[in-house]
PDB file of N, CA, C and O in Angstrom:
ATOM      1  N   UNK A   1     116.805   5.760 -70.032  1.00  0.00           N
ATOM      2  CA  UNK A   1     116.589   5.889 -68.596  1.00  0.00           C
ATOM      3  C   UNK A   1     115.426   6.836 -68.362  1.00  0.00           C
ATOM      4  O   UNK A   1     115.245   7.789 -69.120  1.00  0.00           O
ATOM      5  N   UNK A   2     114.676   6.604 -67.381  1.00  0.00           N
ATOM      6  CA  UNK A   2     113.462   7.380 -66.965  1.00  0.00           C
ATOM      7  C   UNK A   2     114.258   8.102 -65.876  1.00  0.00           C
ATOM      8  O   UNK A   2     115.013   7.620 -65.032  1.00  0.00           O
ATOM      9  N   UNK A   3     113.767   9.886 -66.187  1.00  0.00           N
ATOM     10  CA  UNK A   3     114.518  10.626 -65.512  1.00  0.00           C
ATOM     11  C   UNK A   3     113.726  10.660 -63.929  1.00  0.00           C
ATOM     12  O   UNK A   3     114.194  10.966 -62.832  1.00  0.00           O
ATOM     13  N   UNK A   4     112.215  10.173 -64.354  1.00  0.00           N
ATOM     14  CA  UNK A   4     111.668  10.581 -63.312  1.00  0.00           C
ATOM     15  C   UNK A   4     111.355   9.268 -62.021  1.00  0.00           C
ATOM     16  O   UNK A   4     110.740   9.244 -60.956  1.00  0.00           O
ATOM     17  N   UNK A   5     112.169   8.264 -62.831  1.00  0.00           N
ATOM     18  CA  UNK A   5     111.945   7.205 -61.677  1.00  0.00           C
ATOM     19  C   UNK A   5     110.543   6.315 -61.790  1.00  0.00           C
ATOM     20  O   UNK A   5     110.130   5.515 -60.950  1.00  0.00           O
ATOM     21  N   UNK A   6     109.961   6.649 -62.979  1.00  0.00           N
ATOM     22  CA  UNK A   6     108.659   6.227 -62.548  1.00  0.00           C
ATOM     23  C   UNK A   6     108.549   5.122 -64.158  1.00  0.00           C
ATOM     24  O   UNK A   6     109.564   5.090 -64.854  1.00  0.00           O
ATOM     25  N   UNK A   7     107.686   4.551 -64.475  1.00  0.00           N
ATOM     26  CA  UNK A   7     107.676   3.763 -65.705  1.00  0.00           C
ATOM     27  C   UNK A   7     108.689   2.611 -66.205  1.00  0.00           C
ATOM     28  O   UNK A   7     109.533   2.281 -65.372  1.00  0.00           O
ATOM     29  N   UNK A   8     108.707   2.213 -66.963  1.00  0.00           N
ATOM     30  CA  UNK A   8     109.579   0.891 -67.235  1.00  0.00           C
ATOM     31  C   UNK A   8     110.731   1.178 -68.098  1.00  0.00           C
ATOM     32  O   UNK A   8     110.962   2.266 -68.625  1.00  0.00           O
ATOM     33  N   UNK A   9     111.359   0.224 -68.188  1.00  0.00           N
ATOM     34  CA  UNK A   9     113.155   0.896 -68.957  1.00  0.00           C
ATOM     35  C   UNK A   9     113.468  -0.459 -69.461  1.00  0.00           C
ATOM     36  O   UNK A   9     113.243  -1.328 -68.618  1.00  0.00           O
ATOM     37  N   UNK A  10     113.873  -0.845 -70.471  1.00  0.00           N
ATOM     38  CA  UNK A  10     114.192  -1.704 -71.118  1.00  0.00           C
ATOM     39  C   UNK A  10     116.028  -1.786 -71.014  1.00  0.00           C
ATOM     40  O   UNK A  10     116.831  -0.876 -71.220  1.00  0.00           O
ATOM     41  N   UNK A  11     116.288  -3.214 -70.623  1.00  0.00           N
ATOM     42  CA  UNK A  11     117.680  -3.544 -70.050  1.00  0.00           C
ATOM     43  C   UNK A  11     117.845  -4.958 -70.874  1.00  0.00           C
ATOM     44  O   UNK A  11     117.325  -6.048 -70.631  1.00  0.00           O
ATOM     45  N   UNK A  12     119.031  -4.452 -72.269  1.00  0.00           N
ATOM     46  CA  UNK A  12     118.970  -5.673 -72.498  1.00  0.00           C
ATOM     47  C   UNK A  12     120.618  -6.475 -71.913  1.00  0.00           C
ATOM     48  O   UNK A  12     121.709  -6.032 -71.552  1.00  0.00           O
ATOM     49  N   UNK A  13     120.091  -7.670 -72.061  1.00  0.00           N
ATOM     50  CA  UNK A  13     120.988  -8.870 -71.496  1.00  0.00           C
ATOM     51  C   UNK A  13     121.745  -9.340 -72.281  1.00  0.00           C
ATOM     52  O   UNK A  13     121.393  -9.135 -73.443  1.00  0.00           O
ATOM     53  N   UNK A  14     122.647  -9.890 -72.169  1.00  0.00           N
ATOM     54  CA  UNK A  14     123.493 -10.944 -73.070  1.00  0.00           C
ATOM     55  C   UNK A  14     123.052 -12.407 -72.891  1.00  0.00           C
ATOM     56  O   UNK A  14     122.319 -12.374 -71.902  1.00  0.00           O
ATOM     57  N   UNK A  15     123.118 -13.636 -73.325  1.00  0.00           N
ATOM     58  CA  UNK A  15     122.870 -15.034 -72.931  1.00  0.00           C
ATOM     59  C   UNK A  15     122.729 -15.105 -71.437  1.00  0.00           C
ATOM     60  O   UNK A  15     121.635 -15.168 -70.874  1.00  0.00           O
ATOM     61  N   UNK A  16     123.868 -15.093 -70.833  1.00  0.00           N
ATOM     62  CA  UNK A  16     124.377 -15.719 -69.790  1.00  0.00           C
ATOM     63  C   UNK A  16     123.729 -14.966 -68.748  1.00  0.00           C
ATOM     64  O   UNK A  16     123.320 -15.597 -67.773  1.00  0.00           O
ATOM     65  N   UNK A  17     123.588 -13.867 -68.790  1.00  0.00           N
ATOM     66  CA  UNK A  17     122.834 -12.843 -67.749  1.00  0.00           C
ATOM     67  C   UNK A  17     121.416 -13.249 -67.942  1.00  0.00           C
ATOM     68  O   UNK A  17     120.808 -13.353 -66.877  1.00  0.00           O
ATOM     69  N   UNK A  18     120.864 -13.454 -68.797  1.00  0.00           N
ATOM     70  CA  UNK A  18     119.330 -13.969 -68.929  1.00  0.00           C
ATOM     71  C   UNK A  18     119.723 -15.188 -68.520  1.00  0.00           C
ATOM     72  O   UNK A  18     119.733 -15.012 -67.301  1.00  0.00           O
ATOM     73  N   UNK A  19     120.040 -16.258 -68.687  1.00  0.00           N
ATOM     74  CA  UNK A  19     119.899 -17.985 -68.143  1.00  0.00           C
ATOM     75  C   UNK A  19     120.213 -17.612 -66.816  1.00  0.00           C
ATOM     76  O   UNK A  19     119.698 -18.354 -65.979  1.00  0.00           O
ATOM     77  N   UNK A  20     120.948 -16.625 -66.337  1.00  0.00           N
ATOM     78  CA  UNK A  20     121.115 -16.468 -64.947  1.00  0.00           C
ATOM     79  C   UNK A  20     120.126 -15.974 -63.856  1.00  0.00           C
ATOM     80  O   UNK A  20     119.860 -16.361 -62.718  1.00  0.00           O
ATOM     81  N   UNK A  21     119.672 -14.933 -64.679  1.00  0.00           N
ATOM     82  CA  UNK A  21     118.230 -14.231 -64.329  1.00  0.00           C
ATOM     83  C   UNK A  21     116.844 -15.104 -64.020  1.00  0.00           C
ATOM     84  O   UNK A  21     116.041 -14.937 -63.103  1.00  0.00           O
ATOM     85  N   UNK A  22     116.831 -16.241 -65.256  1.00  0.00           N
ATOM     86  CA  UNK A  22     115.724 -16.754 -65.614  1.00  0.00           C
ATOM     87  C   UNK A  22     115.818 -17.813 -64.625  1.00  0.00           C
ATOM     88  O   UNK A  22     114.681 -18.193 -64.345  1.00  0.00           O
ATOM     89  N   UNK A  23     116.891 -18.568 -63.856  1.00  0.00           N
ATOM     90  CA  UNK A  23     117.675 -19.393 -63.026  1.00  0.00           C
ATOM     91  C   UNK A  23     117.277 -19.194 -61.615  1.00  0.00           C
ATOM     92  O   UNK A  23     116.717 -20.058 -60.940  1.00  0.00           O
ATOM     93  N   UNK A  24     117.751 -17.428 -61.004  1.00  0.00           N
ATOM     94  CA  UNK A  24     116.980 -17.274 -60.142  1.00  0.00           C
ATOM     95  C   UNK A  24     116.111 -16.742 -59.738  1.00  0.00           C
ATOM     96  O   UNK A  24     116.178 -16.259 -58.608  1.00  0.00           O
ATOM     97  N   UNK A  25     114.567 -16.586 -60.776  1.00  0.00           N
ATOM     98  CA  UNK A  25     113.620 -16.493 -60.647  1.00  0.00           C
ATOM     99  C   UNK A  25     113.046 -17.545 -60.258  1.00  0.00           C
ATOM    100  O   UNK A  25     112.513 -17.525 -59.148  1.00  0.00           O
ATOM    101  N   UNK A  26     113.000 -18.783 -61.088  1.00  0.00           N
ATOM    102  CA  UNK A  26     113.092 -20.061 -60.778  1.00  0.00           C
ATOM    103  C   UNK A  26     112.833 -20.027 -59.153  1.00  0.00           C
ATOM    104  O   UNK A  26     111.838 -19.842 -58.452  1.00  0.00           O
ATOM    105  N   UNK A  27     114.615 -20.374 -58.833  1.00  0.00           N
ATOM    106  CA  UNK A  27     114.744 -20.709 -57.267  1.00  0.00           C
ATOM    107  C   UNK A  27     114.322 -19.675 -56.659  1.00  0.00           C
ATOM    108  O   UNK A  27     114.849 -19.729 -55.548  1.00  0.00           O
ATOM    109  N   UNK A  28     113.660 -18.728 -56.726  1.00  0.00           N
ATOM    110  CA  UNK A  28     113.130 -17.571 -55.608  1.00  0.00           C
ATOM    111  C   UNK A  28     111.455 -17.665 -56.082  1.00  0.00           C
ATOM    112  O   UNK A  28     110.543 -16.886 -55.804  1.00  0.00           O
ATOM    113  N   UNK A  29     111.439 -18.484 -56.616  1.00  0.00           N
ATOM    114  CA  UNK A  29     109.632 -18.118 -57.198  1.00  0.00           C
ATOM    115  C   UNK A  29     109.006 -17.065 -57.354  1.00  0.00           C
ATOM    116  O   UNK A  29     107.894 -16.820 -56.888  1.00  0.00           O
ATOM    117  N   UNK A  30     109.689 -16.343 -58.040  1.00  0.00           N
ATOM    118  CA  UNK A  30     109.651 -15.058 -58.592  1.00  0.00           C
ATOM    119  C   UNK A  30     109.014 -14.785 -60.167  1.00  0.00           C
ATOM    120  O   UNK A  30     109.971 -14.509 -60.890  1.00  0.00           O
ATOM    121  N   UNK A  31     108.096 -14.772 -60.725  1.00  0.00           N
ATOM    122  CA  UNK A  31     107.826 -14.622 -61.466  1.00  0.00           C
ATOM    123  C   UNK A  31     107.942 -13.394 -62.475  1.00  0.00           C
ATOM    124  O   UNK A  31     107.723 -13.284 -63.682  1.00  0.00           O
ATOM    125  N   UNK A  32     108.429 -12.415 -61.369  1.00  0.00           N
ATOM    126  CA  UNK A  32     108.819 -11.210 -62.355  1.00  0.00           C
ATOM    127  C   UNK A  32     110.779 -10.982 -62.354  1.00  0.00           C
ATOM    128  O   UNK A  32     111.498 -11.036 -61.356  1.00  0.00           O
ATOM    129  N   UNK A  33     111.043 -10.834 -63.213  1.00  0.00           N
ATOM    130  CA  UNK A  33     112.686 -10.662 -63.524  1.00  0.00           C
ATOM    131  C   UNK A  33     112.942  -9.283 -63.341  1.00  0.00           C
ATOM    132  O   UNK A  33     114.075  -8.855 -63.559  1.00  0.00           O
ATOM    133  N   UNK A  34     111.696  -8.256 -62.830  1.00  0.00           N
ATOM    134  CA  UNK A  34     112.151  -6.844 -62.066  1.00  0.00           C
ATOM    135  C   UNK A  34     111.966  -6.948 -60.718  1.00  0.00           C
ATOM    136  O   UNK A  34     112.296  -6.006 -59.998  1.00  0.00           O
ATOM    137  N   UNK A  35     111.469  -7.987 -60.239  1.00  0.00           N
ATOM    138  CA  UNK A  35     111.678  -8.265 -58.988  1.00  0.00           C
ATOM    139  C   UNK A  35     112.974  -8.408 -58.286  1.00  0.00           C
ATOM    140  O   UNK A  35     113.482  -7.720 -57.400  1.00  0.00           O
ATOM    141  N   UNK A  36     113.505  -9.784 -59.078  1.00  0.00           N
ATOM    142  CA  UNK A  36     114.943  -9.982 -58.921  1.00  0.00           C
ATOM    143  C   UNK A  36     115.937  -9.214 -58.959  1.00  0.00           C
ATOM    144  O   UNK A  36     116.836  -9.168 -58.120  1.00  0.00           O
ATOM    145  N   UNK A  37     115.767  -8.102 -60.629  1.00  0.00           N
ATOM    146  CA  UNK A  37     116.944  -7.474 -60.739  1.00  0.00           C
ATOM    147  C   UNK A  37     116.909  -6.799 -59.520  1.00  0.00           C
ATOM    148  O   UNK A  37     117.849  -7.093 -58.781  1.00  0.00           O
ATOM    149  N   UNK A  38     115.732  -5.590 -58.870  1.00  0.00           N
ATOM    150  CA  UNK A  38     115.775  -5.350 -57.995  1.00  0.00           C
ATOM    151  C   UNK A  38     115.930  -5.647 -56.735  1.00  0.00           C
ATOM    152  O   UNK A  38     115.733  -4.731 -55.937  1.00  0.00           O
ATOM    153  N   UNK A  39     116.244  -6.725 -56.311  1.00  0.00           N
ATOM    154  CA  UNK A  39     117.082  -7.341 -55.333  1.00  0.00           C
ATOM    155  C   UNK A  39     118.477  -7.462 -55.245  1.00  0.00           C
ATOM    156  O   UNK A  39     119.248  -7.364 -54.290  1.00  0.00           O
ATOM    157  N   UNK A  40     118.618  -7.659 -56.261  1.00  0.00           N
ATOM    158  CA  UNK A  40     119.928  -8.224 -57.132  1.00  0.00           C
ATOM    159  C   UNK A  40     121.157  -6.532 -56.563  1.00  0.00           C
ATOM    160  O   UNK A  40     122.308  -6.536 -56.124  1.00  0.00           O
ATOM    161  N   UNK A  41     120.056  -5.160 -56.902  1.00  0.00           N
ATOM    162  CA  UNK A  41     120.753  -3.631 -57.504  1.00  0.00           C
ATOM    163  C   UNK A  41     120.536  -3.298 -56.008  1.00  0.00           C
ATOM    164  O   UNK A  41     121.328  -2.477 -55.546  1.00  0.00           O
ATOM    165  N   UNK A  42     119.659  -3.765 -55.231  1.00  0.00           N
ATOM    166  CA  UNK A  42     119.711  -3.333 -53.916  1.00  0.00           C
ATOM    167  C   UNK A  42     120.979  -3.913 -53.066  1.00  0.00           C
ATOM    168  O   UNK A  42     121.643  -3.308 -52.224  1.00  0.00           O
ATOM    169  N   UNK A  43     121.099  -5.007 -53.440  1.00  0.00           N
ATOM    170  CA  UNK A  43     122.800  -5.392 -52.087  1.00  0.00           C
ATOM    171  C   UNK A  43     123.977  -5.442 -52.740  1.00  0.00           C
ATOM    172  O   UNK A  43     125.074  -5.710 -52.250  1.00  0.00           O
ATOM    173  N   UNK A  44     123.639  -5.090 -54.219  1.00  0.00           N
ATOM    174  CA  UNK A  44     124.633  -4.556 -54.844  1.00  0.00           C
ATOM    175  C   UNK A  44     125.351  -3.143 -54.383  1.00  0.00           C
ATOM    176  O   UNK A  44     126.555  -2.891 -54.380  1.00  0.00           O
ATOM    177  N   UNK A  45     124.050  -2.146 -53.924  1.00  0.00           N
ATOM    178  CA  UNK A  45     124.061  -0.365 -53.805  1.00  0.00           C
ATOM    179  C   UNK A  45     124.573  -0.914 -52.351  1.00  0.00           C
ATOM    180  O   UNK A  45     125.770  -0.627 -52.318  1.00  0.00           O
ATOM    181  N   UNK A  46     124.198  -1.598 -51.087  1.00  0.00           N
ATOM    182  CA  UNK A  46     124.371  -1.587 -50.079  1.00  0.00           C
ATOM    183  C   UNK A  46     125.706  -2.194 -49.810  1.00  0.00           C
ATOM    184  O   UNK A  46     126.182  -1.874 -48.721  1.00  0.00           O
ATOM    185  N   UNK A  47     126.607  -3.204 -50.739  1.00  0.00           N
ATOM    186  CA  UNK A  47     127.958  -3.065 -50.669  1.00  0.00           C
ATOM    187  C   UNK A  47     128.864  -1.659 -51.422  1.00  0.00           C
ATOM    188  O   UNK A  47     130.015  -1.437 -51.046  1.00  0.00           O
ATOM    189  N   UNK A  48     128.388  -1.029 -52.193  1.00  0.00           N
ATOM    190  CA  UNK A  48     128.855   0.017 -52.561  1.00  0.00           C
ATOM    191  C   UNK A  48     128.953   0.828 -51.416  1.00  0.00           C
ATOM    192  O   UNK A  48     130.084   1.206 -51.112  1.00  0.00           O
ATOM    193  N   UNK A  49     127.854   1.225 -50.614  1.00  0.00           N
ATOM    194  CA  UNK A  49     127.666   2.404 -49.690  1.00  0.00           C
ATOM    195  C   UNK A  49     128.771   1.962 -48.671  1.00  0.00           C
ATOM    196  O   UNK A  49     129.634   2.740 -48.263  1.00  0.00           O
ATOM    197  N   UNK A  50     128.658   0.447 -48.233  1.00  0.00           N
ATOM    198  CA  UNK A  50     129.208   0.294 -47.060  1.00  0.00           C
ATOM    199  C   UNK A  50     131.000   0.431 -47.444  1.00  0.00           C
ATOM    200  O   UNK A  50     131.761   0.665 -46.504  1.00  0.00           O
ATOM    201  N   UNK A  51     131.627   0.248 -49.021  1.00  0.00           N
ATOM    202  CA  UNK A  51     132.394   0.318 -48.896  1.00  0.00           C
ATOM    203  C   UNK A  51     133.124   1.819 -48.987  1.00  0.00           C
ATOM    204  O   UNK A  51     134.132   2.240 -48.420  1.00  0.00           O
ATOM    205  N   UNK A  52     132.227   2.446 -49.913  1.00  0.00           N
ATOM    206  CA  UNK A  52     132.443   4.267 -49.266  1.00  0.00           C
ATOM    207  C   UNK A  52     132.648   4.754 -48.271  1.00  0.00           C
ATOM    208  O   UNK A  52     133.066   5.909 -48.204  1.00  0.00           O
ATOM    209  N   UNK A  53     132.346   3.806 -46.925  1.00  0.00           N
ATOM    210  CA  UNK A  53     131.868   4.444 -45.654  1.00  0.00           C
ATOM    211  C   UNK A  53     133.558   3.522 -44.914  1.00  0.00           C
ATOM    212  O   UNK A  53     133.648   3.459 -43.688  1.00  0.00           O
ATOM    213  N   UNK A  54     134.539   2.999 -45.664  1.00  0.00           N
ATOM    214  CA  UNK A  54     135.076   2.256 -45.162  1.00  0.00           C
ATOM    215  C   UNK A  54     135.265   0.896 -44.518  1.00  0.00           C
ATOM    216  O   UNK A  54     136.240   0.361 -43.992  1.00  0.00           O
ATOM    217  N   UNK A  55     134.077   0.529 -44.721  1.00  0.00           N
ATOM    218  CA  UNK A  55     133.168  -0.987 -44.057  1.00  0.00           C
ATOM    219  C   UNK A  55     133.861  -2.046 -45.190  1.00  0.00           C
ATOM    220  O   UNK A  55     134.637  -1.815 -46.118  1.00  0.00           O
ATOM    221  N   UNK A  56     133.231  -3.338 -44.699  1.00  0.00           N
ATOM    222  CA  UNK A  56     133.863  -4.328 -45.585  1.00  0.00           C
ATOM    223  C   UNK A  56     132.198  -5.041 -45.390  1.00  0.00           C
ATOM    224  O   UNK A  56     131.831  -5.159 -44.221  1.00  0.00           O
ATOM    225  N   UNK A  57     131.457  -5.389 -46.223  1.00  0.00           N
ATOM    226  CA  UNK A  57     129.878  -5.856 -46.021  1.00  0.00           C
ATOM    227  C   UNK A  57     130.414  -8.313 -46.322  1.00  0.00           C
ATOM    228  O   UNK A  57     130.881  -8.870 -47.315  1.00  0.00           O
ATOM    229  N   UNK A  58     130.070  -8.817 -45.166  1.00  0.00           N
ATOM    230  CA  UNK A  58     130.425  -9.950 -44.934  1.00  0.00           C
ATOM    231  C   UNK A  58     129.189 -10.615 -45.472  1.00  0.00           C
ATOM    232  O   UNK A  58     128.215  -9.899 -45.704  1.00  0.00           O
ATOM    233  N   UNK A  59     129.106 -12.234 -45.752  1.00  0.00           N
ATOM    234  CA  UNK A  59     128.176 -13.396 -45.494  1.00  0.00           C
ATOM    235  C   UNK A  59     128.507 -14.201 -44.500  1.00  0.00           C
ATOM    236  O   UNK A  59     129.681 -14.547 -44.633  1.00  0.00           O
ATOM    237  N   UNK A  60     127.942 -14.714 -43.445  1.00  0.00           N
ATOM    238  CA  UNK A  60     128.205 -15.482 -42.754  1.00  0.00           C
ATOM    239  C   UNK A  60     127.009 -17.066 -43.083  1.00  0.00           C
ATOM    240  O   UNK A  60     125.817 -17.034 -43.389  1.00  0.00           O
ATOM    241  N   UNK A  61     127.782 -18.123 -42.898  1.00  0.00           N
ATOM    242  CA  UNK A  61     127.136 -19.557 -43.647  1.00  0.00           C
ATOM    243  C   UNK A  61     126.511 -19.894 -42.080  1.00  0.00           C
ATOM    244  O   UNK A  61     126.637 -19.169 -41.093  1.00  0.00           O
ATOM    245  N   UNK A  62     125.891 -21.043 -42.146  1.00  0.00           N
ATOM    246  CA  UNK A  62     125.356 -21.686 -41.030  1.00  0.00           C
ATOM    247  C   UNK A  62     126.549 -22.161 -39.816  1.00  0.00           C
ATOM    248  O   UNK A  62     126.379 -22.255 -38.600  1.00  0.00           O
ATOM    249  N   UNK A  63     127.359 -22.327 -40.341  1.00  0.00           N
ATOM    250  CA  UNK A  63     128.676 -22.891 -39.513  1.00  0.00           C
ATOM    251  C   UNK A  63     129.136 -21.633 -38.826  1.00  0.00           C
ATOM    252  O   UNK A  63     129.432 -21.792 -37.642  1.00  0.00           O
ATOM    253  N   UNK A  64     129.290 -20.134 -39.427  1.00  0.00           N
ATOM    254  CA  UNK A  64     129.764 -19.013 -39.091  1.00  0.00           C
ATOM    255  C   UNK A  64     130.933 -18.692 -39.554  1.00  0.00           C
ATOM    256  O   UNK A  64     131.666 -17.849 -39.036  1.00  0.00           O
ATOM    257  N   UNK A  65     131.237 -19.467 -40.752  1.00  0.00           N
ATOM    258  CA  UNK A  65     132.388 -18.727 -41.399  1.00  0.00           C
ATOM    259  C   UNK A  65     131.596 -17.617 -42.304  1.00  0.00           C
ATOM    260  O   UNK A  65     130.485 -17.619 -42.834  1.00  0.00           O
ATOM    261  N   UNK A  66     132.812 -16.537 -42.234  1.00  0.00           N
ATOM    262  CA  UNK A  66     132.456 -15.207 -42.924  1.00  0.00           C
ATOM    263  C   UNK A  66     133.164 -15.446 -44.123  1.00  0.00           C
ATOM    264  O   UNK A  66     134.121 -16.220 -44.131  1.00  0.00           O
ATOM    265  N   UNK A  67     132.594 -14.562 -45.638  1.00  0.00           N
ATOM    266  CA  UNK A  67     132.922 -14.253 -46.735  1.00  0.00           C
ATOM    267  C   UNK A  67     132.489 -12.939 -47.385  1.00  0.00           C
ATOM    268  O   UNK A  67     131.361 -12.651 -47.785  1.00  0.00           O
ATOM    269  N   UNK A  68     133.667 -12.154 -47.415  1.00  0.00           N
ATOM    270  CA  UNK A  68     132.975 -10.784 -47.887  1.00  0.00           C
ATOM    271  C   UNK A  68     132.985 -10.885 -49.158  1.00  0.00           C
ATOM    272  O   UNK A  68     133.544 -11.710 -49.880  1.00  0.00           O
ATOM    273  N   UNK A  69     132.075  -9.645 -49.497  1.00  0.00           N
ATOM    274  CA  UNK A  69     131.298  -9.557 -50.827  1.00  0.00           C
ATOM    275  C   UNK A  69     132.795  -8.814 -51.875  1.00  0.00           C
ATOM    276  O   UNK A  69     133.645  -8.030 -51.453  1.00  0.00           O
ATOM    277  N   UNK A  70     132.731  -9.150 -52.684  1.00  0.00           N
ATOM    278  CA  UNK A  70     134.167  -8.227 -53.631  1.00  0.00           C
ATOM    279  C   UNK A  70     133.349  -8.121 -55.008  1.00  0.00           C
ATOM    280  O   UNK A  70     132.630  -8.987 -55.505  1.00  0.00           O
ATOM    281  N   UNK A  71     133.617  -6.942 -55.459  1.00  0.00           N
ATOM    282  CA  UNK A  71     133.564  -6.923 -57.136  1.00  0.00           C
ATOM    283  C   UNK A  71     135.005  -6.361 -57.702  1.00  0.00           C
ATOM    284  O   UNK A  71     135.195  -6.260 -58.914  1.00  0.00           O
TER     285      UNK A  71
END
């Protein structure tokens, strides 16, 4: 881990997390896989926070049914 936040960090994967990774780079036309993860660690951190705070963080589909996020 870089203490200072700054430079690159090597994260290795198992199979399934890479075909998954590599999957939705793909469908996001993303060419970098630190792009993604970082998308990926951002609404990951933002269901964490919201559930600290007592919140429940939802998806709502085109129809308007809701599905909250669980790990």
């Amino acid at each position: 881990m870089d203490p200072k936040g700054i430079g690159t960090v090597s994260v290795e994967l198992n199979a399934t997390a890479a075909a998954l990774l590599a999957k939705l780079c793909v469908e996001m036309g993303d060419d970098s896989a630190a792009g993604v993860l970082s998308r990926a660690l951002g609404l990951l951190d933002l269901c964490q926070q919201t559930k600290r705070r007592g919140g429940r963080l939802c998806f709502v589909n085109e129809r308007g049914e809701s599905s909250e996020v669980v790990f």
